[in-house]
N, C-alpha and C positions, 0 to 999 in steps of 0.2 A: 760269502753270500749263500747262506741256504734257505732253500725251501724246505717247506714243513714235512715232506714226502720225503726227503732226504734221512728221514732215521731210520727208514726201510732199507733193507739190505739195496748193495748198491743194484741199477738197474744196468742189463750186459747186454748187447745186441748185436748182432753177426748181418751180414747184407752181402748183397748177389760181387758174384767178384767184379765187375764192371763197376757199384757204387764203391767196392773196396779201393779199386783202382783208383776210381777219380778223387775220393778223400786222400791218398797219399799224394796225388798230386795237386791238393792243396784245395778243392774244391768244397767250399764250406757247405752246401747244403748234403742230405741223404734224403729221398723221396721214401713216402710209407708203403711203392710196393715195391720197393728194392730190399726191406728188412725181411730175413730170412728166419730169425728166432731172436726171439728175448726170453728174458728168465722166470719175466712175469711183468703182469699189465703194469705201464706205464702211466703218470700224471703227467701232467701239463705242468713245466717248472723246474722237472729235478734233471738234474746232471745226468746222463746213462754215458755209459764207458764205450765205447766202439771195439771188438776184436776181429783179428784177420778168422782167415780159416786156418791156421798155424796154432789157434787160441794165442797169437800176443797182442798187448795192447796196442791200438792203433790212434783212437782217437776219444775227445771228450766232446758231447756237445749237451745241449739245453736240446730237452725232450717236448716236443706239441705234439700232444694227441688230437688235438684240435685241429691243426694241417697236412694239407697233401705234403708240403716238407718238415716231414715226421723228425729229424735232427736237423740244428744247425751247429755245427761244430766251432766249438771255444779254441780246441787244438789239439794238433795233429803230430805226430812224432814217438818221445819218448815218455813214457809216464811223468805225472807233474803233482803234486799237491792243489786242488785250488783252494787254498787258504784265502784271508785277509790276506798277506805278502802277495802271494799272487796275483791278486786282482789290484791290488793296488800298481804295482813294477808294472802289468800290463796296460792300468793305464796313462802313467807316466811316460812310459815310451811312445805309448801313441800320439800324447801333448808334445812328445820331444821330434814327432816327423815335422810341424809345422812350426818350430822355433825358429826358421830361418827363413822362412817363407815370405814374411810383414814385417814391414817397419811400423813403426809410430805413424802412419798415414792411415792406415787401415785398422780399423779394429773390427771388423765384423766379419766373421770366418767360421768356414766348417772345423770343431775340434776333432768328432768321431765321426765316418761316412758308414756305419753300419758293417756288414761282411766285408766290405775289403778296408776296415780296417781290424778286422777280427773280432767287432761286438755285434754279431748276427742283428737284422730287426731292430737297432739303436741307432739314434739320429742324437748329435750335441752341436748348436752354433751359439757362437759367442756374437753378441751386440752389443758392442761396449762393455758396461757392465752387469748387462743381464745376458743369462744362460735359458735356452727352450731345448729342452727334451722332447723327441717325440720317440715315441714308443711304437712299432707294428707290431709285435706279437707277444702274447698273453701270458707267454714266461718268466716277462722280466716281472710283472706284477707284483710278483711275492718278495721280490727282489729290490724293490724300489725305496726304501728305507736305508738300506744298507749302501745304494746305489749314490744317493741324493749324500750323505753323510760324505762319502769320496769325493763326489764334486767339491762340496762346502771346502774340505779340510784341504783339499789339493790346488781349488780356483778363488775360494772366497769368493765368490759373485753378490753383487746388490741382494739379486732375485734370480730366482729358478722357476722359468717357468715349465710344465707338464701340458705337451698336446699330446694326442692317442690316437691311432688309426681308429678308424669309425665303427668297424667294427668289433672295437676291445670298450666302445664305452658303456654300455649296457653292463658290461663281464667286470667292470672293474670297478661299478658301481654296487654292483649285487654282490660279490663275492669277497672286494677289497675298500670299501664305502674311498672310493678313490674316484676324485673327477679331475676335467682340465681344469687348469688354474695355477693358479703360483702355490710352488710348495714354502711352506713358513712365510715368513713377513711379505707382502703384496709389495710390488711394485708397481711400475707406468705398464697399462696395457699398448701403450705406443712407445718406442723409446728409440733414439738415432744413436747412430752409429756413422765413421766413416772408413771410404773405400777410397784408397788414390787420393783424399784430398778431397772427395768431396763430401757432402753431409749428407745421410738420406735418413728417412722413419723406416721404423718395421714395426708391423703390428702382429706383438710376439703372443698375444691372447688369441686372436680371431682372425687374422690373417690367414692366406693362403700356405699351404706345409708351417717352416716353423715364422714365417712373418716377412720372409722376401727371400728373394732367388739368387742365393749367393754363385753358382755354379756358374753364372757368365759375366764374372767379374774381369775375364779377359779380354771375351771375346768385346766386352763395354770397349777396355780400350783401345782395339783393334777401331771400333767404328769412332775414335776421336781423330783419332792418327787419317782416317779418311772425311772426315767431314768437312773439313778446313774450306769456307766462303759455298758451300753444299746448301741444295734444299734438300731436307731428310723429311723420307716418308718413316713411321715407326709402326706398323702392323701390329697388332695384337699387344699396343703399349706395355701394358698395365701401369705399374706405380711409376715409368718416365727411367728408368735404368738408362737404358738405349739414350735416350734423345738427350737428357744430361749431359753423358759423355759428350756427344754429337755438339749440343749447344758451348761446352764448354774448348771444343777442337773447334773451334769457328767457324760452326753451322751458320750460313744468312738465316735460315728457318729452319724448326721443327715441326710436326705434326703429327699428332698422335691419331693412331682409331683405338677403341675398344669398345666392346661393347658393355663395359663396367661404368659408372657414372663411381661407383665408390673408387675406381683404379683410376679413373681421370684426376679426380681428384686430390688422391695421393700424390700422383705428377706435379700438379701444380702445387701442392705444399712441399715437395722434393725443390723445385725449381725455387721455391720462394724462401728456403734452407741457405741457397745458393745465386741468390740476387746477389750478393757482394763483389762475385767474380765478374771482371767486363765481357768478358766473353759472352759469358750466360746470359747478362743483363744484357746485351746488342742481339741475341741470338731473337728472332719473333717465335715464340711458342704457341700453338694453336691446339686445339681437343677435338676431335668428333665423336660422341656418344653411338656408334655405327658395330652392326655385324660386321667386320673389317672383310671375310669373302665377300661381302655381297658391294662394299664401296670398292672393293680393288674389280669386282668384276664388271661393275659399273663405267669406273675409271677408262679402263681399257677399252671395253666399248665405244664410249661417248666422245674419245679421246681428248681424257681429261689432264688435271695438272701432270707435268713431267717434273725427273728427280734426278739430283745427281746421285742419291745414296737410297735406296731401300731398304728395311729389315722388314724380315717376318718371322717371328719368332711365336708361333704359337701353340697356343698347350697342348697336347698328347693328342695327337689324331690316329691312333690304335693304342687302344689303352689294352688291349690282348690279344692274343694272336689271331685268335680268326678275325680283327681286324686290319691285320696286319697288310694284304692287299690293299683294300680300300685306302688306307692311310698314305702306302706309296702313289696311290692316284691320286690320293689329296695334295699330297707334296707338289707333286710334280702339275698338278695344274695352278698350285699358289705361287710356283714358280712363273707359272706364262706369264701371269701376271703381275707380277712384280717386275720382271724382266723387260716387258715392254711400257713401264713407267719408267723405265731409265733412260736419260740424255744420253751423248754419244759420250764417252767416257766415263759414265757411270757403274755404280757397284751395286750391285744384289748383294749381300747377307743374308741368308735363308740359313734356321735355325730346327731342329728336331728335339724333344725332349721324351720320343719313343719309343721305349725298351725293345720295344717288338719289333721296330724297326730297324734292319740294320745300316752302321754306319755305311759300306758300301751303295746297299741299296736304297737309299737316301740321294748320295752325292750322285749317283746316276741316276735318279730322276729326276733331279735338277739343272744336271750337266746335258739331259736329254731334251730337258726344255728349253735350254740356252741354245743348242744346235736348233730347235726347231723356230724362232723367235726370231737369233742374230747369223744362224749360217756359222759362218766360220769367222765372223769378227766377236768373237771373246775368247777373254782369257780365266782360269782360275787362280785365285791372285794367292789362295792361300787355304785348308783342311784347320778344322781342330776338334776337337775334343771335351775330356774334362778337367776341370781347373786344378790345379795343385793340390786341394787341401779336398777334393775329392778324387779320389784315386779310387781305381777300376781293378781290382786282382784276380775277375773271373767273371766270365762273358754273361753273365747275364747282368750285373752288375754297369753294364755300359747304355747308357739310354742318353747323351749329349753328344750332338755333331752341331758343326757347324761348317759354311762354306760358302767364300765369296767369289763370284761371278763377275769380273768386270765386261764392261762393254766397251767396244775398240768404237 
């Protein structure tokens, strides 16, 4: 895979010995005021070589001049060719972490989780038979031909489809006449897939990331395993993940908030995938088109319906660090509230998808809510994380917790 900058002599960069450091021990990014000298200005695209202050080689990464993380490193070690061979074996091992992972139940799974699994800025999930790529940073651009060519020969997929961080779509229009959409023959902008057994859509054109949120496909069946003859509250629904599982673990009821009318929606075509199961079909599902803080703070107030099961699973409330306080108060006050929607044996699931936030300081503001709520009658039933087929191999790379709360 090269880019067009690559017939220039190679580009060499040396960095403070603290990013030296941290790249030997395996930390894919280098920031641009860690680099110390290059050999000459650098594109956006081409390979630059990393060396110690020893002059040996340390590492390779994919060069942005366009980002505050000026390298992100392909690899670290001993010198390597990156041929064709090469990029192909590395990604073949990478399809070979998740060979063991799914049965025949599931077919919709992360293939590549970007830097921890060694393709900096690269997203690949499989949905059935169609593949969405999404791309964050501007180097794989030149690359994307050669890229798409490995998939086909390695996956055969229906369809590929190409989404782009939003800031690359302007760049990759101008520079590489490249938009979102399916590369070569079009497929279903909608197209299902299953998880466990059950059926659900993803809309791999215009959906949210690449078309639905593989990454709590656990923690789903965590709240089956608790739902069983339950009323489930589902906070911040969206397409019905949560309440599914719920309805299908012998929910009495589900009830979704969102404040999406397009997410309720999808729910209910998720559920009507999955009328055949008795479960599901005994289960009452219900929708509220509602700001979900403003109906749980409501709830609480007025004292409204109670719950044997809560989730609040909702999107990024510190999407950067100096939100990063504020977002721990948001936790922890959607915790009051969720907390005191539960019957006396009931369970909080309270959820974070907050990079900025850490897992730590997450589950103590929740656990801080539960003391202030229930005293000393609850328990925590259970911590998690992220799912198998996204794996975490450096801290910043970890933005899923999760953590339930029972009440005695």
């Amino acid at each position: 895979m090269l880019a067009p900058s690559e017939t220039a002599p190679r580009l060499r960069l040396r960095v403070t010995p603290a990013a030296e450091q941290a790249v030997r021990q395996g930390h894919p990014w280098v920031y641009g005021d860690k680099v110390r000298e290059q050999n000459r200005p650098g594109e956006t695209g081409e390979i630059a070589v990393l060396y110690d202050r020893a002059d040996r080689f340390l590492a390779l990464g994919l060069y942005d001049l366009d980002s505050a993380i000026r390298l992100r490193i392909l690899h670290h070690g001993r010198p390597v060719q990156l041929d064709a061979a090469w990029w192909r074996a590395k990604f073949l091992a990478t399809l070979a972490k998740r060979q063991s992972l799914f049965g025949p139940d599931t077919t919709g799974y992360r293939l590549i989780n970007g830097e921890n699994d060694g393709w900096p800025a690269l997203i690949l999930d499989q949905f059935g038979d169609t593949l969405v790529l999404k791309i964050y940073a501007a180097f794989w651009l030149p690359r994307l031909a050669e890229l798409e060519a490995l998939i086909r020969e390695t996956l055969a997929p229906r369809a590929i489809v190409l989404r782009l961080s939003r800031n690359l779509i302007a760049r990759a229009l101008k520079h590489y006449q490249l938009e979102e959409g399916f590369l070569g023959d079009p497929g279903e902008d909608i197209v299902t897939f299953l998880e466990n057994g059950l059926t659900f859509e993803a809309e791999v054109r215009f959906g949210q990331k690449t078309g639905f949120f593989l990454d709590q496909r656990e923690n789903r069946q965590r709240v089956e395993s608790l739902a069983s003859g339950q009323d489930v509250l589902n906070a911040f629904s969206f397409s019905g993940g949560f309440s599914l599982y719920a309805a299908r673990g012998g929910a009495h009821s589900v009830t979704d908030l969102d404040i999406s009318a397009h997410a309720l929606d999808s729910a209910r075509r998720n559920f009507a995938l999955n009328a055949s199961h008795p479960a599901i079909a005994a289960s009452r599902h219900q929708s509220h088109q509602t700001d979900a803080f403003a109906w749980l703070s409501e709830a609480t107030r007025s004292g409204g319906p109670r719950f044997g099961l809560v989730i609040t699973d909702p999107p990024s409330l510190a999407k950067r660090e100096a939100e990063r306080a504020g977002g721990i108060d948001a936790y922890h006050h959607l915790a009051l509230h969720g907390l005191q929607l539960l019957r006396p044996g009931g369970t909080l699931l309270a959820a974070s998808c907050s990079a900025h936030v850490s897992a730590p300081e997450f589950r103590q503001a929740v656990e801080r809510a539960a003391r202030q709520i229930l005293g000393h009658d609850w328990q925590t039933l259970w911590t998690a994380g992220h799912a198998p087929d996204h794996p975490v191999s450096f801290p910043e790379g970890e933005y899923l917790k999760a953590i339930a709360i029972q009440r005695r």
